[in-house]
ROBAGU-126782 format. One record per residue (C-alpha): residue number from 1; x, y, z. Coordinates in nm, 2 decimals. Example, Ala and Ser with C-alpha at 12.3 -4.5 7.8 and 13.67 -1.06 7.14 Angstrom:
ROBAGU-126782
<rec 1 <1.23 -0.45 0.78>>,
<rec 2 <1.37 -0.11 0.71>>,
***
This chain:
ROBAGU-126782
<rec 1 <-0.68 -0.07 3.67>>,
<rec 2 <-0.40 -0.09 3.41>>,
<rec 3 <-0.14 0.14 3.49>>,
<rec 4 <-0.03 0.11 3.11>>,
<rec 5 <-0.30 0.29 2.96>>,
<rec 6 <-0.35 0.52 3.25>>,
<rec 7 <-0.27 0.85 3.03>>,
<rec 8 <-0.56 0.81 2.82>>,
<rec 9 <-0.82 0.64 3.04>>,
<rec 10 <-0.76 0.96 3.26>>,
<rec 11 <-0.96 1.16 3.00>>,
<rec 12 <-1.26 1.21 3.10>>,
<rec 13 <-1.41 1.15 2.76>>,
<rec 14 <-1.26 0.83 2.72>>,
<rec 15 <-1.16 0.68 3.04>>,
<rec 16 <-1.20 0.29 3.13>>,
<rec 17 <-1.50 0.20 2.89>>,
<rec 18 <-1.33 0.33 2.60>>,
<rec 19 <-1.01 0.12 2.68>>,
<rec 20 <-1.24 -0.16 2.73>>,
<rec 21 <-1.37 -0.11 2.36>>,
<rec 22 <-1.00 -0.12 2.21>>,
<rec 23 <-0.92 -0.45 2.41>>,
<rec 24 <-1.22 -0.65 2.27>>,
<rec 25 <-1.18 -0.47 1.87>>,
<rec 26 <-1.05 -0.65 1.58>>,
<rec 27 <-0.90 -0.42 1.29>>,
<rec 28 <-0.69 -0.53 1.00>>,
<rec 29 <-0.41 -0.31 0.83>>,
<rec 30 <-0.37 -0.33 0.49>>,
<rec 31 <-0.01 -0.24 0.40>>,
<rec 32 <0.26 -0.25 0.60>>,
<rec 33 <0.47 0.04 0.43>>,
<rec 34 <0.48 0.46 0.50>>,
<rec 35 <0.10 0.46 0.64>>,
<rec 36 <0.05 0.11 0.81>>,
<rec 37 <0.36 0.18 0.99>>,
<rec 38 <0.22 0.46 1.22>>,
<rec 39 <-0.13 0.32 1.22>>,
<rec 40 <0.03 0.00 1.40>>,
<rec 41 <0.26 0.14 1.62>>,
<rec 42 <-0.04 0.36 1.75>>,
<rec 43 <-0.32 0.09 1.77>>,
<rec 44 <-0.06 -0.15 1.92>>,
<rec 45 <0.07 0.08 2.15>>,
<rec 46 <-0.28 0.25 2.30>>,
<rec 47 <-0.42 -0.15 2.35>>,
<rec 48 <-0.64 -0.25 2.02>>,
<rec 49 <-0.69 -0.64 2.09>>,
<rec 50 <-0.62 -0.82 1.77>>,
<rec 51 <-0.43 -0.67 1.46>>,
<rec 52 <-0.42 -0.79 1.16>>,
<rec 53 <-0.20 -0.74 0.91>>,
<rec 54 <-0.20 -0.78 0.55>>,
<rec 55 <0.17 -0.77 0.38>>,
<rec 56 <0.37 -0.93 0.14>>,
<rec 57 <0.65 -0.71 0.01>>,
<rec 58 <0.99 -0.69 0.13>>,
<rec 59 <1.21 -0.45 0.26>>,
<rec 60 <1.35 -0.18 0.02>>,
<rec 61 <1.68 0.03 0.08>>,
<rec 62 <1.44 0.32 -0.06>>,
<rec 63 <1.14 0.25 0.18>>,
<rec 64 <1.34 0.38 0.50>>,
<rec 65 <1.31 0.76 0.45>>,
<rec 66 <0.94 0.68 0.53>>,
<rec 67 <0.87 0.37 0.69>>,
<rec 68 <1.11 0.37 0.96>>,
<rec 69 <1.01 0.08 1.15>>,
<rec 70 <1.26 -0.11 0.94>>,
<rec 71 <1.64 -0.04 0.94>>,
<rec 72 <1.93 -0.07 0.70>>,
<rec 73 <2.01 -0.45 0.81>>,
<rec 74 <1.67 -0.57 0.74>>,
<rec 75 <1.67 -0.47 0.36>>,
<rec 76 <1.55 -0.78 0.13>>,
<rec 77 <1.37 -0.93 0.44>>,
<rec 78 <0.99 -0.97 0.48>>,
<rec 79 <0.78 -0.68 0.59>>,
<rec 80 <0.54 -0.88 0.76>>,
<rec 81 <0.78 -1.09 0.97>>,
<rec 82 <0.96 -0.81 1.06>>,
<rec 83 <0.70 -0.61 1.15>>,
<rec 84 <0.51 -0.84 1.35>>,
<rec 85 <0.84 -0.94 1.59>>,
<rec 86 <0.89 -0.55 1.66>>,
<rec 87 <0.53 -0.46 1.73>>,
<rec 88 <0.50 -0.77 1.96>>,
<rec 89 <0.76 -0.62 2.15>>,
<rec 90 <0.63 -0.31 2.19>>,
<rec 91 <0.30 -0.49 2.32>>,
<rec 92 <0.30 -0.86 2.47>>,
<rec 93 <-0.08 -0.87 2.53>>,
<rec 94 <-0.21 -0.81 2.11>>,
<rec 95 <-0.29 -1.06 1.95>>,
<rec 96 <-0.17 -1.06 1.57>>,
<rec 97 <-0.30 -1.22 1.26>>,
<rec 98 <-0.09 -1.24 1.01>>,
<rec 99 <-0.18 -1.23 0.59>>,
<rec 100 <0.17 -1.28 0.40>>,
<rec 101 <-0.07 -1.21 0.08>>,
<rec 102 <-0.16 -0.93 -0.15>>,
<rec 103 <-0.53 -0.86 -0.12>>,
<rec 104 <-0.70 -1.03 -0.46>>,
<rec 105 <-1.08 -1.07 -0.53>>,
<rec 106 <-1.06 -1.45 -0.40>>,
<rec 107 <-0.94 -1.36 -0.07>>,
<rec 108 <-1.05 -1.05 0.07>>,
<rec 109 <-1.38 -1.10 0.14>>,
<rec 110 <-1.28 -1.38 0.38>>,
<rec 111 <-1.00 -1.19 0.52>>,
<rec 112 <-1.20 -0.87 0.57>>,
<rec 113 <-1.54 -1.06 0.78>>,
<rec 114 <-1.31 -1.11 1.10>>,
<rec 115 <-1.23 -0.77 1.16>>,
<rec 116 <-1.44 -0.44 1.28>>,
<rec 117 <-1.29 -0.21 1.10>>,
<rec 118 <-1.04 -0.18 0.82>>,
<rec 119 <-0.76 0.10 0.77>>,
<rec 120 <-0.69 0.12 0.40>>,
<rec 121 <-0.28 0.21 0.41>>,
<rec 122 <-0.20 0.03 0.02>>,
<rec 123 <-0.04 0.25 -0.23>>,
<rec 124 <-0.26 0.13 -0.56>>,
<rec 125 <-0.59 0.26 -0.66>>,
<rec 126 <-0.70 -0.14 -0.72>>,
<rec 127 <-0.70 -0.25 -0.40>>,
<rec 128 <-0.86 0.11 -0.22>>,
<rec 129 <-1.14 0.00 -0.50>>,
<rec 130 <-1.16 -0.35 -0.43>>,
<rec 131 <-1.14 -0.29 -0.01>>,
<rec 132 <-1.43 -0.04 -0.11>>,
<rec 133 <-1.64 -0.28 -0.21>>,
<rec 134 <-1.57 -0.60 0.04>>,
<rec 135 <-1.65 -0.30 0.32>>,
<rec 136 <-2.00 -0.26 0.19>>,
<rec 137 <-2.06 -0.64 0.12>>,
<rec 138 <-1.98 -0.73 0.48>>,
<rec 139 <-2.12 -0.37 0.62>>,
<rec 140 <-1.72 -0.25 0.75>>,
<rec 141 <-1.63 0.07 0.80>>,
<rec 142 <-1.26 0.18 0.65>>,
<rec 143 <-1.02 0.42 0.67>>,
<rec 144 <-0.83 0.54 0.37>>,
<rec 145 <-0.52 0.72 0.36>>,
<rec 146 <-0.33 0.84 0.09>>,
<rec 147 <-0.03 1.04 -0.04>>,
<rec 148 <0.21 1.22 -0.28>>,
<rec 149 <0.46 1.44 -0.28>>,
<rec 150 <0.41 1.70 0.00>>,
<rec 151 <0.01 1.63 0.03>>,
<rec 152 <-0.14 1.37 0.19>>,
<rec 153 <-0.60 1.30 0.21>>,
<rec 154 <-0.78 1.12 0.47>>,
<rec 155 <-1.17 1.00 0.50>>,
<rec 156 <-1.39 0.74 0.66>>,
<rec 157 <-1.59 0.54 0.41>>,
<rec 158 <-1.91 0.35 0.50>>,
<rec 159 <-2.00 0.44 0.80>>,
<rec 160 <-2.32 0.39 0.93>>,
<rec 161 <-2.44 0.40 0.62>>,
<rec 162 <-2.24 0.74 0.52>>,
<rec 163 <-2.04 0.72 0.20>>,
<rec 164 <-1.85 0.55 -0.02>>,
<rec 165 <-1.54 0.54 -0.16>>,
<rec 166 <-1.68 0.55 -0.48>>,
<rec 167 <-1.96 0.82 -0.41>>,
<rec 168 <-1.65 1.02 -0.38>>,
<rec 169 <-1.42 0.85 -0.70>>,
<rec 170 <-1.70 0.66 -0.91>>,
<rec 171 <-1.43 0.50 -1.10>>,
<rec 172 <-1.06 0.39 -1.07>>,
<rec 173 <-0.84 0.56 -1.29>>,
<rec 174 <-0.67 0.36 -1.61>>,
<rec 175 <-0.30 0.30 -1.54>>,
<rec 176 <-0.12 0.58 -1.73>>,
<rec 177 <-0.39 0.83 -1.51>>,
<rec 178 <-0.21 0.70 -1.15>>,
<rec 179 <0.06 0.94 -1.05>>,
<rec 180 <0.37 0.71 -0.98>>,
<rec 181 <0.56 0.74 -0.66>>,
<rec 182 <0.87 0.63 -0.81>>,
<rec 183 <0.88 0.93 -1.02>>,
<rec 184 <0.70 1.17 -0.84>>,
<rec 185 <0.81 1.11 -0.48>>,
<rec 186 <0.70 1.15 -0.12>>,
<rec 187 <0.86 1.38 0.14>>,
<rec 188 <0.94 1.10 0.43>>,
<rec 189 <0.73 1.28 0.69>>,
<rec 190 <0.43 1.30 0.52>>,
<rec 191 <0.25 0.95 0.53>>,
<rec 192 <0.35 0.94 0.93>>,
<rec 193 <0.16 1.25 0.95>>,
<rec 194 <-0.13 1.08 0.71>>,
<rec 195 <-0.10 0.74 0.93>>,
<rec 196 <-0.10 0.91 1.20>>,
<rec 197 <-0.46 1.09 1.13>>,
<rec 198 <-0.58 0.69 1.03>>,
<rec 199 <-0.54 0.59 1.37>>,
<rec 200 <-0.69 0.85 1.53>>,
<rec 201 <-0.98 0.80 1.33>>,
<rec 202 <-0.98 0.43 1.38>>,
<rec 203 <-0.98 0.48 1.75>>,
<rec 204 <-1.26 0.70 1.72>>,
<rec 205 <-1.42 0.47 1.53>>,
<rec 206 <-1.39 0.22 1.76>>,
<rec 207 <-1.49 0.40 2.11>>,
<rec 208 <-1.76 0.64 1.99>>,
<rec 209 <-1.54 0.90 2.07>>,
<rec 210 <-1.57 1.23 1.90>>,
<rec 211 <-1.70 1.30 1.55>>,
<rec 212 <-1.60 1.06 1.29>>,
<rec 213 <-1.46 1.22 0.94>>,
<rec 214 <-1.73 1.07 0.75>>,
<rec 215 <-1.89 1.26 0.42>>,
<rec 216 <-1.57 1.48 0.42>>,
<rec 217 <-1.25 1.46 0.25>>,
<rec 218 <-0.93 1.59 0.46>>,
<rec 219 <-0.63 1.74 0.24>>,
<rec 220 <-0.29 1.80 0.43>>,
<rec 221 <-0.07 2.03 0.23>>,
<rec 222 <0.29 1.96 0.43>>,
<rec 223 <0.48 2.26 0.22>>,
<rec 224 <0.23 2.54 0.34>>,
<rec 225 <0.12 2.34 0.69>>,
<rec 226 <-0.27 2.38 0.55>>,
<rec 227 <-0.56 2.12 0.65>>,
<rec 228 <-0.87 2.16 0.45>>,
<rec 229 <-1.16 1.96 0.44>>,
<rec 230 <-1.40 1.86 0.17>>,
<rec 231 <-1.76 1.73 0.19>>,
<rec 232 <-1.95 1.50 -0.05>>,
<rec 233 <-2.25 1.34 -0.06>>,
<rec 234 <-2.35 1.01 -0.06>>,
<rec 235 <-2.46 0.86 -0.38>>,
<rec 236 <-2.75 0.62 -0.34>>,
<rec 237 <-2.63 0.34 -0.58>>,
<rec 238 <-2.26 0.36 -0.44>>,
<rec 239 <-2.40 0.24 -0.07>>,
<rec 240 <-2.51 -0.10 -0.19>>,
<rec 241 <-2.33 -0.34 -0.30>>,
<rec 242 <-2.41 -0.78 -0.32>>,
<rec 243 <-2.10 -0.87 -0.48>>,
<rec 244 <-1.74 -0.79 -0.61>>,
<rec 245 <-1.64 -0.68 -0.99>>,
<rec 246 <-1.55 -0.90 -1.23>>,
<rec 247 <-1.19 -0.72 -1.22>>,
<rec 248 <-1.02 -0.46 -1.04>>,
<rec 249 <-0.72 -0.40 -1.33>>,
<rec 250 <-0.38 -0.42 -1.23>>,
<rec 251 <-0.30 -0.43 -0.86>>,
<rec 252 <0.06 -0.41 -0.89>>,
<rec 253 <0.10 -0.78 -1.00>>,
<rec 254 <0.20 -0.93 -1.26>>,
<rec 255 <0.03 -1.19 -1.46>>,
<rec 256 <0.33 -1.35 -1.62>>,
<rec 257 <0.64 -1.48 -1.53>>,
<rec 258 <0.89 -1.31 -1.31>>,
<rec 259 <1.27 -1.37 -1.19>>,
<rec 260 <1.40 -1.33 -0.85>>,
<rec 261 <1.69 -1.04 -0.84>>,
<rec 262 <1.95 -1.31 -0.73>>,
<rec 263 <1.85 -1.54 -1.03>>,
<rec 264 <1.86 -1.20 -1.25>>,
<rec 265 <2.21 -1.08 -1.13>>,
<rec 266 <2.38 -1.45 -1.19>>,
<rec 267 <2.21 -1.39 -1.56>>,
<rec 268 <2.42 -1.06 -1.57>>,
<rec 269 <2.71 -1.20 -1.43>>,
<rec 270 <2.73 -1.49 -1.67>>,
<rec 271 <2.72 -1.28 -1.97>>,
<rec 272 <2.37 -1.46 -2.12>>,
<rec 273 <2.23 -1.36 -2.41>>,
<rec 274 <1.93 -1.21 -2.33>>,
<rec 275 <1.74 -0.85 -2.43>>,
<rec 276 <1.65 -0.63 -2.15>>,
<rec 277 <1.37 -0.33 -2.10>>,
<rec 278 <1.45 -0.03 -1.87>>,
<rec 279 <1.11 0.12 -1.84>>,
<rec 280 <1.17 0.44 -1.58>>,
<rec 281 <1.24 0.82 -1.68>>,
<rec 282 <1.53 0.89 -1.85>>,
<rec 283 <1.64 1.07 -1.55>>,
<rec 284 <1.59 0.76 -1.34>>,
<rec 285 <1.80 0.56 -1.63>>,
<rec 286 <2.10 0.87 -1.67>>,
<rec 287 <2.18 0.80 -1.33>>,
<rec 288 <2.21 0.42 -1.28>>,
<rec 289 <2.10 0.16 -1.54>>,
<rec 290 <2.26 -0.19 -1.56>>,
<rec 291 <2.49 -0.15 -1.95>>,
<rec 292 <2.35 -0.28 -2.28>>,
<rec 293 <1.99 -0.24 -2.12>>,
<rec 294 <1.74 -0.06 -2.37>>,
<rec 295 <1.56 0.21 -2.23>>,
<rec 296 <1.21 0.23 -2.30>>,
<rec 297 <0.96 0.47 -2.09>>,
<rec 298 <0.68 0.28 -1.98>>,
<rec 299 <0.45 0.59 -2.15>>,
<rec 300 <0.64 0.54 -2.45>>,
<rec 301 <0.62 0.18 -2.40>>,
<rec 302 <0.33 0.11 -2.70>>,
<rec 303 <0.50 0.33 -2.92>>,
<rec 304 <0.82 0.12 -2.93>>,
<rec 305 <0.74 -0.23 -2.96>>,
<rec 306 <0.99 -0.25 -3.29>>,
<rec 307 <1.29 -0.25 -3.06>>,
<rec 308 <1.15 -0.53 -2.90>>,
<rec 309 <1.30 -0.88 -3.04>>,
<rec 310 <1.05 -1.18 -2.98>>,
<rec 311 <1.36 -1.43 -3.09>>,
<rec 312 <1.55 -1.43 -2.75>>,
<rec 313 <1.42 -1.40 -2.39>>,
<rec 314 <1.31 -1.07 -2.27>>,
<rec 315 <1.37 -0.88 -1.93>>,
<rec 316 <1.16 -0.57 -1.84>>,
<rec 317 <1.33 -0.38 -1.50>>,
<rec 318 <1.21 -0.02 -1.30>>,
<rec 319 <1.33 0.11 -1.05>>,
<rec 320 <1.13 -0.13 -0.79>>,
<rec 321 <0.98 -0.35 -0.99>>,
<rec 322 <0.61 -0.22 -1.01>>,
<rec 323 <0.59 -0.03 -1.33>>,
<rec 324 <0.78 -0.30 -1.44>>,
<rec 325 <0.48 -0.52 -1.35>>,
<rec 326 <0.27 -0.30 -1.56>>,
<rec 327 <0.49 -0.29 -1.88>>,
<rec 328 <0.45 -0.66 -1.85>>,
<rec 329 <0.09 -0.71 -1.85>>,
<rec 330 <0.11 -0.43 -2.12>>,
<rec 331 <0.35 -0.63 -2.35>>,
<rec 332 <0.16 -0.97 -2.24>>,
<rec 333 <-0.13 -0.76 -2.44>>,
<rec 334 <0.05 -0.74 -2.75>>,
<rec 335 <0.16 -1.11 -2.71>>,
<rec 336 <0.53 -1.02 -2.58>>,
<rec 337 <0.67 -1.27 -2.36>>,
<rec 338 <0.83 -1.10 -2.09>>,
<rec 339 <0.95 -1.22 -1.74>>,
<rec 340 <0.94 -0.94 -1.50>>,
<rec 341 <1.28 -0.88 -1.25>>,
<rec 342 <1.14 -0.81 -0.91>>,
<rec 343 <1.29 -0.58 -0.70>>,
<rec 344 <1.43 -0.35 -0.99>>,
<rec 345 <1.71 -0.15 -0.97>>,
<rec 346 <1.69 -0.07 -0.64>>,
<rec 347 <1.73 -0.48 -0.55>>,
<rec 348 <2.02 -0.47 -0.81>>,
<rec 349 <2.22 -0.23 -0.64>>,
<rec 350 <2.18 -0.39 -0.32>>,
<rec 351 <2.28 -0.68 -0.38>>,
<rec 352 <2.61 -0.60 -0.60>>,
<rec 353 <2.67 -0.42 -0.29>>,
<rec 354 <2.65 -0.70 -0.06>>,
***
């Protein structure tokens, strides 16, 4: 008997079989930010055999009032490195894969067929969609997880032939329809409570233990401590699916050229002529913005192309660096050139600090 998982093989309704389920399973995280966090940490700790984790950001000073795996010293390095050394030694005996990618349509079918189950912990609409659909290619079960501001929803997707992601959203949202964290927030708490409900679910998923949240939506409502739940149907030509879409939009990457933050900041330093975009709020910009910058909303974005000047190099900068990915493929539209800063403003600061 293994003493280390004797608190929860004691249950009756889950006891040594169960365990015996979570040693042999094979589930891959998607995201290793506010949700994924939790989800590993749990999984790890209660003795899922092989994790996999798919990862390729780094760490922000702004992600640690959520994801607090990582601390203040590991700002700039890799999520997935970091990650992977911490949950190792919380558990010796998991095996990791690791996926220092973003998901894309060329890879996530192949990454997706060695696992039993995928949790969906991402923070884009394109890549729920596109881990939608590889789940009902390859027959997978998922768990999706999302959040905003003081709410947070949870459902199982595909299961035994229950519904889909799309029987419940048909169709992804356009960009300027997506609610922006940067400007809208996300109380700290709130995706561990929301990653914490994705493992659950994933170890019931796993054991047969329990009743699966499958056909129904769960909304978590953090200001007013409210759960409700939802249900919805499945939608006959949502459950089958033979291959991907042509495209899934914009998944948070860019198309065009981009410059590291330290390349960026010896630009600034050296005084070179160049013409630089500021696409957050205007209360984003009032507070910090690097000087001679030109502020343009990115929902204002199309409607000020004139202050754009197509005879010097162009800079576009948000406060992260993912609307500023979208402003780019927006401008590469209208035939702008544009190289996108990475990291934003919140890499800017950091690094005149250091």
């Amino acid at each position: 008997m293994n003493m280390r998982y004797i608190r929860q093989t004691v249950l009756k309704e889950f006891g040594d079989a169960a365990q015996e389920k979570l040693a042999k399973a094979k589930v891959l995280v998607v995201g290793v930010g506010g949700l994924g966090i939790p989800v590993l940490q749990y999984l790890n700790a209660m003795g899922v055999g092989t994790l996999g984790l798919v990862e390729a950001d780094t760490v922000d000073i702004t992600n640690l009032q959520r994801q607090v795996l990582y601390t203040e010293a590991e700002v700039g390095a890799s999520k997935l490195a970091t990650a992977i050394e911490k949950l190792k030694a919380q558990n010796s005996n998991t095996l990791f894969k690791q996926y220092n990618t973003f998901l894309a349509k060329d890879n996530v079918l192949d990454i997706v067929s060695g696992f039993d189950v995928v949790v969906e912990a991402s923070d884009n609409f394109a890549t729920r969609y596109l881990v939608n659909d590889a789940c009902i290619i390859l027959n997978k079960p998922f768990v999706s997880g999302a959040i905003q501001g003081f709410e947070g929803q949870l459902s199982v997707f595909n299961y035994k032939g229950g519904p889909t992601y799309r029987c419940l959203f048909p169709n992804m949202p356009s960009a300027n329809e997506i609610p922006n964290c940067n400007e809208n927030g996300v109380l700290g708490v709130v995706p561990g409570i929301i990653g914490n409900l994705q493992a659950l679910e994933t170890v019931k998923l796993l054991t047969g233990v329990g009743e699966v949240l499958s056909g129904e939506l769960l909304l978590f409502n953090g200001l007013h401590q409210t759960y409700n739940k939802i249900k919805f149907a499945a939608v006959n030509k949502n459950l089958k699916r033979t291959e991907l879409e042509d495209s899934y939009g914009d998944n948070g990457c860019a198309t065009g050229a981009s410059i590291t933050i330290k390349e960026f900041k010896e630009l600034v330093d050296n005084n070179t002529n160049f013409q630089l975009i500021d696409v957050r709020t205007i209360n984003e910009y009032n507070v910090y913005h690097i000087p001679n910058s030109i502020h343009i909303p990115l929902a204002e974005l199309d409607f000020h192309l004139s202050k754009i000047k197509n005879n010097t190099t162009t800079y576009v900068i948000c406060q992260s660096g993912k609307r500023s990915k979208i402003a780019q493929n927006q401008l590469a539209e209208k035939t702008i050139n544009v190289v996108n800063v990475e990291g934003g403003i919140n890499a800017f600061k950091s690094i005149e600090i250091v």
